[in-house]
C-alpha positions in Angstrom: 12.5 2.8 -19.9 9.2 3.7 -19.2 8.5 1.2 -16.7 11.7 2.8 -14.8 10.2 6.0 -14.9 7.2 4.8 -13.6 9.1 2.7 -10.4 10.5 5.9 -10.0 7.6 7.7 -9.9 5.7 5.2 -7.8 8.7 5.1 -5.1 9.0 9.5 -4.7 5.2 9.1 -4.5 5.1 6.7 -1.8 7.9 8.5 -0.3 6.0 12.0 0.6 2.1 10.4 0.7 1.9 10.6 4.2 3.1 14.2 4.9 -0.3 15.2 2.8 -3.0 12.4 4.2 -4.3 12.2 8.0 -4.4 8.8 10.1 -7.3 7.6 8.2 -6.2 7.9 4.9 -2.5 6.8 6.1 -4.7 3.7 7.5 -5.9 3.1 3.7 -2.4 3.3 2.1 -0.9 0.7 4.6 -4.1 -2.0 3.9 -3.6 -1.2 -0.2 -0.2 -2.2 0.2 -0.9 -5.0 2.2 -2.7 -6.2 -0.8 0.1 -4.7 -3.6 2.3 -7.6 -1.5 -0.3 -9.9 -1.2 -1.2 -9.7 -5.0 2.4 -10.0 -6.1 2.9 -13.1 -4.5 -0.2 -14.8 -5.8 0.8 -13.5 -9.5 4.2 -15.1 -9.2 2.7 -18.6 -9.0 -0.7 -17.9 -10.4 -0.1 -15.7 -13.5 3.6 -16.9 -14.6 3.5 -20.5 -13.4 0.2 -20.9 -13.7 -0.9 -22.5 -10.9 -3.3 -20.8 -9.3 -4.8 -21.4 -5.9 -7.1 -20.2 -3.0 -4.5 -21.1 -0.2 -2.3 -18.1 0.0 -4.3 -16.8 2.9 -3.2 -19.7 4.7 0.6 -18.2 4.8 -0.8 -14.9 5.3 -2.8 -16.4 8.6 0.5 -18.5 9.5 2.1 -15.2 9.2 -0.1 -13.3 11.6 0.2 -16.2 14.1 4.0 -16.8 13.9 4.0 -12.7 14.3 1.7 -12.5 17.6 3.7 -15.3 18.9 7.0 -13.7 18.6 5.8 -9.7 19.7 3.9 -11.3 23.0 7.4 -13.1 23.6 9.3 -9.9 23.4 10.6 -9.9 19.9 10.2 -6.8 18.3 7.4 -6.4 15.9 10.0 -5.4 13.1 11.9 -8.3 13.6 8.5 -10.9 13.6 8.1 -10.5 10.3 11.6 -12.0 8.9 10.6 -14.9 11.1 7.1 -15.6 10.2 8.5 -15.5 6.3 11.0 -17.8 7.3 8.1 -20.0 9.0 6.0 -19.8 6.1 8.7 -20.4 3.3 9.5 -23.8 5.0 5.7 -24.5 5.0 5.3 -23.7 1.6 8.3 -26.1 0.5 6.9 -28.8 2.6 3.5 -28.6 0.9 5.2 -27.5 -2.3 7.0 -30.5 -2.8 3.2 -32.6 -2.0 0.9 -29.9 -3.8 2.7 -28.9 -7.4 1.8 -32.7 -7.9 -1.4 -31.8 -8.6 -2.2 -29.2 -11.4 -5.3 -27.0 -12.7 -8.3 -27.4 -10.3 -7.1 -29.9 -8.2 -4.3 -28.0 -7.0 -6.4 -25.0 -6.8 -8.8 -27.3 -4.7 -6.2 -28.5 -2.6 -4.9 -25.1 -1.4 -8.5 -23.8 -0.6 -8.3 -27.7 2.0 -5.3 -26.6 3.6 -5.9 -23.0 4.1 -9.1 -24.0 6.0 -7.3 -27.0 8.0 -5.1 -23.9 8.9 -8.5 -21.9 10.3 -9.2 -25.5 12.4 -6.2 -25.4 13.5 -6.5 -21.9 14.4 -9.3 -22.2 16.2 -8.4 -25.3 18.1 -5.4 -25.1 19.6 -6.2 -22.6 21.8 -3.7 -23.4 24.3 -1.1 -21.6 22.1 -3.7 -19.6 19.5 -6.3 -18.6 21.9 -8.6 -20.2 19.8 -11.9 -17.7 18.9 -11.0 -15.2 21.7 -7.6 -14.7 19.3 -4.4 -12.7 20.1 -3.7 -9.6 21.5 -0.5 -7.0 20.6 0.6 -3.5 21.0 -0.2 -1.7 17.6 3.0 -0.6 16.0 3.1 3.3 15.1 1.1 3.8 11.9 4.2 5.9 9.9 6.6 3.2 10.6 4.4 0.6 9.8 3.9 2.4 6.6 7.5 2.6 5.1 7.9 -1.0 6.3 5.0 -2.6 3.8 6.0 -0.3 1.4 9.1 -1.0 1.2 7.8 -4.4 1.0 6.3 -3.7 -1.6 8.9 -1.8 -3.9 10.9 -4.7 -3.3 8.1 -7.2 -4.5 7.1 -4.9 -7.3 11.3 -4.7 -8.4 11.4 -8.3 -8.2 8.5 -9.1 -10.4 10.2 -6.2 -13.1 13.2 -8.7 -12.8 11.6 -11.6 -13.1 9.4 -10.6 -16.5 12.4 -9.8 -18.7 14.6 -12.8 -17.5 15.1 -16.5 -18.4 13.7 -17.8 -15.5 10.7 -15.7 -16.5 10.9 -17.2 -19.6 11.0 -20.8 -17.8 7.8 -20.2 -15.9 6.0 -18.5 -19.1 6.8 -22.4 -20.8 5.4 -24.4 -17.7 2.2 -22.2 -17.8 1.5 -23.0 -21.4 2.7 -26.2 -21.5 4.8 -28.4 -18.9 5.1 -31.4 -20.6 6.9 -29.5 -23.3 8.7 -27.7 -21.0 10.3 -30.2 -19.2 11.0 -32.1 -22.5 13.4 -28.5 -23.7 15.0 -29.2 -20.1 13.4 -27.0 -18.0 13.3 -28.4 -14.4 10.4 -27.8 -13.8 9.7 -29.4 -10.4 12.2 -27.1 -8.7 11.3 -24.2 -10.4 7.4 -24.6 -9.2 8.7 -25.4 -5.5 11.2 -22.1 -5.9 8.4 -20.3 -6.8 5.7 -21.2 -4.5 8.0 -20.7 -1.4 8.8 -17.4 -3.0 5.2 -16.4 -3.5 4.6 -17.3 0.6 7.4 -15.3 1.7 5.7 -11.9 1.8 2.5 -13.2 2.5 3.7 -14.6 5.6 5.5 -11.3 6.1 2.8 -9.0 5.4 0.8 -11.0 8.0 2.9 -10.1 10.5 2.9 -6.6 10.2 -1.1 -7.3 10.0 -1.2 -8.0 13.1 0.9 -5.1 13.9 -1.4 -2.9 12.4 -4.6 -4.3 13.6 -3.5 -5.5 17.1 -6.0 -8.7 17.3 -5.9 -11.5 15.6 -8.1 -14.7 15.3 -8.8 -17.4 13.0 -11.8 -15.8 11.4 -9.8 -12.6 10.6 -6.4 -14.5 9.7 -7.4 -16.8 6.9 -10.4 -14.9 5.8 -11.6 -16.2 2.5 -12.6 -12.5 1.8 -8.8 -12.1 1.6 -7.9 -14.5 -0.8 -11.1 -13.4 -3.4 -10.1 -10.1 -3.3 -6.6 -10.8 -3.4 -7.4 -12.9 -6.5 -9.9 -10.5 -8.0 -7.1 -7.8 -7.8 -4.9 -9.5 -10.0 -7.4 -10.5 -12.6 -8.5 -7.2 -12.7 -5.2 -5.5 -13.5 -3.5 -8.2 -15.6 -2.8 -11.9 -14.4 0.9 -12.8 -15.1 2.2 -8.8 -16.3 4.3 -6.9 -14.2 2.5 -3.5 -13.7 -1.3 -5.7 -13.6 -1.6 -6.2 -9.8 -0.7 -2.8 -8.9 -3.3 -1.6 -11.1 -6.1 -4.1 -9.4 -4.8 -3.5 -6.2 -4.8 0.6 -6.6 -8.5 0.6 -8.7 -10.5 -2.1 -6.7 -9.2 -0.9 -3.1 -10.3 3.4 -4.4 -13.5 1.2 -6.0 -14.3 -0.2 -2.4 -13.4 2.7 -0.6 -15.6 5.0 -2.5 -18.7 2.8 -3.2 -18.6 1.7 1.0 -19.0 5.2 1.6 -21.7 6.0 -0.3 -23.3 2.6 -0.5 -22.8 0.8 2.5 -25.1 -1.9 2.2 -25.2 -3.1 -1.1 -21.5 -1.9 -2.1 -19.9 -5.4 -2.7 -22.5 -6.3 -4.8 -21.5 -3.3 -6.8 -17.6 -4.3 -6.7 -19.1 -7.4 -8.1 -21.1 -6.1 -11.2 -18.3 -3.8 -11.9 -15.1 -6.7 -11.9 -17.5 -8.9 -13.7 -18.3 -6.4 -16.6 -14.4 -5.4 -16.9 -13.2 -9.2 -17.3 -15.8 -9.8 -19.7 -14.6 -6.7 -21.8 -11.2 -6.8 -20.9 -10.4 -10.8 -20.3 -7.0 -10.4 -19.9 -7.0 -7.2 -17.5 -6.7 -3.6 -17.7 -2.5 -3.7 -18.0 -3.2 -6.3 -21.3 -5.6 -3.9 -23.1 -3.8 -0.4 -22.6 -0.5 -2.2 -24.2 -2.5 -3.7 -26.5 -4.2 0.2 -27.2 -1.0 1.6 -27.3 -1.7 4.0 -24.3 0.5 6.1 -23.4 3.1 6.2 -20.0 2.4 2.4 -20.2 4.8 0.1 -20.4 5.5 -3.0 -22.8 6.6 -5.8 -20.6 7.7 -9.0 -21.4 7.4 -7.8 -25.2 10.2 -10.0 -26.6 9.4 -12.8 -25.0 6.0 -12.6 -26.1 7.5 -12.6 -30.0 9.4 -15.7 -29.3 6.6 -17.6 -27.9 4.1 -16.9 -30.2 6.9 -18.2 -33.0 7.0 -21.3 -31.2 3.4 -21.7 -31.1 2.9 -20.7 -34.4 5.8 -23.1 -35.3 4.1 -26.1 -33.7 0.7 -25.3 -35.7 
């Protein structure tokens, strides 16, 4: 109930935000909600599978390029986006099906390979990418722009909820901890991996698009940024890896954290970020979400809370 309440809550506040902020600070709610998307995604198959990677930027640069593509050949910029997350899904089950062989730091490894093979490719094919000189698009009006990521976003957010208290949560929870035992209670666990990577480069591949949108340039440097994936990454670590409510807590403290200490200390504010994400992992390991349930705090929800009971019986059972 509480967790409704606080959807709720998040959605009416979303809703009215930019009748009380100017272009600038509309500018920072549409690239914090880029990363709300962007950090849902990579929890999906980093916090409840437990594969986690440095490749997602790769579908988020595949997005932006699929997305310039289709605006400069007349497609509308709110259309470019269902087909770049069509592009990037069938990418994602292509290398899914090659990739989710591999597990732990080889897969991570892997990804980081093919995300900067994407940035060569990028860069080389500039008969169709424009190779360093990049992409050029109309920018799409900043409102609308808005209310399409975050509607993207509600809907990533809703689908997470859904996913935490489910079976096929439940599934996913067992292959993190251990897939060998998984697979041997029947869980398919091959296509639920694939399932869940394409899923988790869907809005990536979106969200990319509407970058591009936003920004109105693209180029390889910009598109698979590794600056994007840390962060990204650093969001959801931050908040909680593998809860519901944990990326939009990163997402919403790191991106007011970077705004505030850029402002004031431009030249040595990531080195700040750094000191501060490092001290809160060290005291809170398992992210801000994870020690407020675990203090009881109030307004915050208890996710997952059952299934958490019935897998620690299991483990204790197998002790």
């Amino acid at each position: 109930m509480k967790g409704i309440v606080a959807l709720v809550a998040a959605v009416a506040a979303i809703a009215v935000l930019p009748g009380f902020v100017e272009s600038y600070g509309l500018s920072f709610l549409v690239q914090t909600l880029i990363f709300v998307c962007l950090a849902y995604s990579w929890n999906l198959i980093g916090g409840y599978a437990g594969y986690a990677h440095f490749g997602q930027v790769a579908f988020f640069g595949l997005g932006a390029y699929v997305g310039a593509l289709c605006i400069q050949a007349g497609v509308s910029w709110l259309v470019a986006p269902l087909i770049a997350a069509a592009f990037t899904a069938f990418v994602a089950l292509v290398l899914g099906m090659i990739m989710l062989r591999l597990s732990g730091v080889f897969f991570g490894i892997g990804m980081f390979g093919i995300a900067r093979v994407c940035e060569s490719l990028a860069m080389g094919l500039d008969g169709i990418t424009a190779g360093g000189t990049g992409l050029y698009v109309e920018v799409a009006d900043l409102h609308m722009l808005y209310y399409v990521v975050a509607g993207l976003a509600v809907l990533i957010v809703a689908l997470t909820w859904r996913l935490d208290s489910s079976r096929l949560g439940l599934q996913l929870l067992t292959i993190r901890e251990d897939e060998t035992a998984a697979a041997a209670l029947g869980v398919r666990s091959t296509q639920l991996k694939v399932g869940t990577f394409v899923l988790s480069a869907l809005m990536p591949g979106a969200v990319g698009s509407l970058y591009i949108s936003y920004l109105g340039y693209i180029d390889p440097f910009t598109a698979f940024a590794m600056m994007t994936e840390l962060t990204t990454i650093a969001m959801v670590l931050l908040g909680g890896l593998g809860t519901v409510f944990g990326p939009l807590v990163g997402v919403v403290t790191l991106s007011v954290i970077n705004e505030l200490l850029w402002a004031r200390f431009p030249e040595i504010y990531l080195s700040l970020v750094g000191v501060i994400i490092l001290v809160t992992i060290l005291y809170m390991p398992r992210g801000i979400v994870a020690y407020a349930q675990r203090k009881n705090w109030p307004l915050v929800p208890v996710a997952r809370a059952h299934l958490r009971h019935f897998a620690q019986r299991i483990q204790e059972a197998r002790k």
